[in-house]
C-alpha positions in Angstrom: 15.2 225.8 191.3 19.0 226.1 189.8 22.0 227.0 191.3 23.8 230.1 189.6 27.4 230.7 190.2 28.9 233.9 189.7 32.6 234.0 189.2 34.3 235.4 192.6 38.5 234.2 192.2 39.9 233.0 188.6 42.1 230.4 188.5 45.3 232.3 187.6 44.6 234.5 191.0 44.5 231.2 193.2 47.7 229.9 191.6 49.4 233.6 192.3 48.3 233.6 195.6 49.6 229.6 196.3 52.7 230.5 195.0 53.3 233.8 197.2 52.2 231.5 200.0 54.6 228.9 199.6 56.8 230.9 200.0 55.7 232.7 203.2 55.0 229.5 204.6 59.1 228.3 203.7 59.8 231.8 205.0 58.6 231.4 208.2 60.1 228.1 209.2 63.3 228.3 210.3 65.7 225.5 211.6 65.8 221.2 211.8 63.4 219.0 211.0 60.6 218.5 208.3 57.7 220.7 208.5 54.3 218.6 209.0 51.2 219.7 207.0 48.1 218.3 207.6 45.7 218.6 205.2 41.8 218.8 206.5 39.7 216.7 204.6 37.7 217.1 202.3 37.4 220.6 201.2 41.3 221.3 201.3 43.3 219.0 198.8 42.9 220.8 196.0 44.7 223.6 198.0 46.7 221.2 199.7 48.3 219.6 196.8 49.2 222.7 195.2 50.5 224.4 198.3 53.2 221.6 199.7 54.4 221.3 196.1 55.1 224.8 196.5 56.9 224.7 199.9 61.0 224.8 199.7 61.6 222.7 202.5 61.4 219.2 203.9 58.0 218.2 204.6 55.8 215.2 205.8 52.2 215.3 205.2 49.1 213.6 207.0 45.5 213.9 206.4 42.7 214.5 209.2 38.6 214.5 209.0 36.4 215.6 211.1 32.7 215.3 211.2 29.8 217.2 212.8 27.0 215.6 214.2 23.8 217.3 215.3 22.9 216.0 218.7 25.0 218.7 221.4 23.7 221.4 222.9 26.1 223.5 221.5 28.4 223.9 218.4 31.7 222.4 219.0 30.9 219.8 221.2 29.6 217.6 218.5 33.1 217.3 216.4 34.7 213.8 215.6 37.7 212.7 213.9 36.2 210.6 211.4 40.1 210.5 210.0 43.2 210.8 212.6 46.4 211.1 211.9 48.7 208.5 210.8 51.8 209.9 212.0 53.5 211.5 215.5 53.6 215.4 215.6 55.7 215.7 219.2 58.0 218.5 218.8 57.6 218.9 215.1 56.5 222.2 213.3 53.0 221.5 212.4 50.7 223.7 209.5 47.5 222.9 209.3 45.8 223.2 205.9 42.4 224.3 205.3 39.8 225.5 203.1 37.8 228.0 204.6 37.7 229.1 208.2 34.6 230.9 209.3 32.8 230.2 212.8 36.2 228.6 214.1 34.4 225.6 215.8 35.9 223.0 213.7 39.0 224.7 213.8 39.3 225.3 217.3 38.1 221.5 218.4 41.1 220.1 216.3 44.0 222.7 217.5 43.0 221.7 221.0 43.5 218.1 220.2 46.3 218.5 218.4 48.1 220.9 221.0 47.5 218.0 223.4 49.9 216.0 220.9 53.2 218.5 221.7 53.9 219.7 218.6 56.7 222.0 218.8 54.4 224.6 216.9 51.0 224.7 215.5 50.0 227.6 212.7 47.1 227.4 210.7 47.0 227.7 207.2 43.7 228.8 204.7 42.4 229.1 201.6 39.6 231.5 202.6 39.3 233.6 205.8 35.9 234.5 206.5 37.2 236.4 210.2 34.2 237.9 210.7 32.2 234.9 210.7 34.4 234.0 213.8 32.8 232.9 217.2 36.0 230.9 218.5 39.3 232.7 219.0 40.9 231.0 216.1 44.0 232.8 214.3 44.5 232.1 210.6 48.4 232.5 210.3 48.5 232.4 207.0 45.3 233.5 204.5 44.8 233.0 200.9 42.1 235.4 200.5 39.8 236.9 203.5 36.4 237.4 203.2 33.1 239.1 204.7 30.3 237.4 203.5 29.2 235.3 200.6 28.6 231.4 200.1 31.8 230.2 197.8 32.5 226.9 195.9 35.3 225.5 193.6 38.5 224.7 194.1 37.6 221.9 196.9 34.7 223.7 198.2 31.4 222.3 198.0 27.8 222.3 198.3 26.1 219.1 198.7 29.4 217.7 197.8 28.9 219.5 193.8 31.2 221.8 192.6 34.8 220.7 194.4 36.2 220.2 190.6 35.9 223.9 189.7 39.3 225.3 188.7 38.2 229.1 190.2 36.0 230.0 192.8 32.3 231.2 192.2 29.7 232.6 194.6 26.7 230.1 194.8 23.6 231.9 194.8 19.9 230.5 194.0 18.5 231.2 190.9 14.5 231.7 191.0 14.4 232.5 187.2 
């Protein structure tokens, strides 16, 4: 049984869309101070790399990983940093940089620790919203590209850790032929 992947976002359309979000993201910081993005590894470099260069303003940047483990009860209470920060975030501007938000557990277990930090402000940014996946109150302040439904890889997402290297983004689906 093969994989097929179905072209969903081309290349040229992510680049448009990281550019136009640069510069919201510049936009919407004003005042002192470097902004601090942290990228969420591993899904988000690719995005992450081409985003900051794309920011017009000082930044800093830092790199977090969390992992899921399957022994809770519930979703959420089985997150770990498996990668902290290096650096202090107290009353700096803070933008969080990820790949895809869906359910929002991941999402909301590291704003909460990070909010317990100080940062001066905390905004999220993603590749792909996927909102109505959402079963945390988690607010993606600035979206490449939302989605309903649909399993995605490319551009830093995965499956099974395949397919990160993929300049566009495709829809995974199985093929039984």
């Amino acid at each position: 049984m093969g994989h097929k992947l179905t072209p969903f976002i081309t290349e040229g359309q992510i680049s448009d869309r990281v550019e136009a979000l640069g510069q919201e993201v510049a936009a919407s910081y004003q005042g002192d101070g470097p902004l601090v993005c942290i990228c969420v590894l591993k899904g988000a470099f690719l995005f992450f790399a081409d985003l900051i260069r794309r920011i017009d303003r000082e930044i800093e940047v830092d790199f977090v990983r969390l992992a899921s483990y399957g022994t809770a009860v519930s979703r959420g209470e089985d997150i770990v940093f498996s990668k902290d920060l290096e650096i202090s975030i107290e009353g700096k501007d803070v933008l969080v940089i990820e790949d895809i938000v869906d359910t929002g557990h991941s999402m909301d277990f590291l704003l909460h620790v990070l909010r317990r930090r100080n940062p001066k402000s905390l905004k999220i940014c993603a590749l792909i919203d996927k909102h109505e996946r959402r079963e945390r109150k988690v607010t993606v302040d600035f979206a490449g590209f939302k989605l309903r439904e649909g399993f995605i890889v490319g551009y830093g997402l995965d499956y099974a850790e395949r397919y990160r290297e993929l300049g566009g983004i495709y829809e995974l689906s199985t093929d039984n032929g």
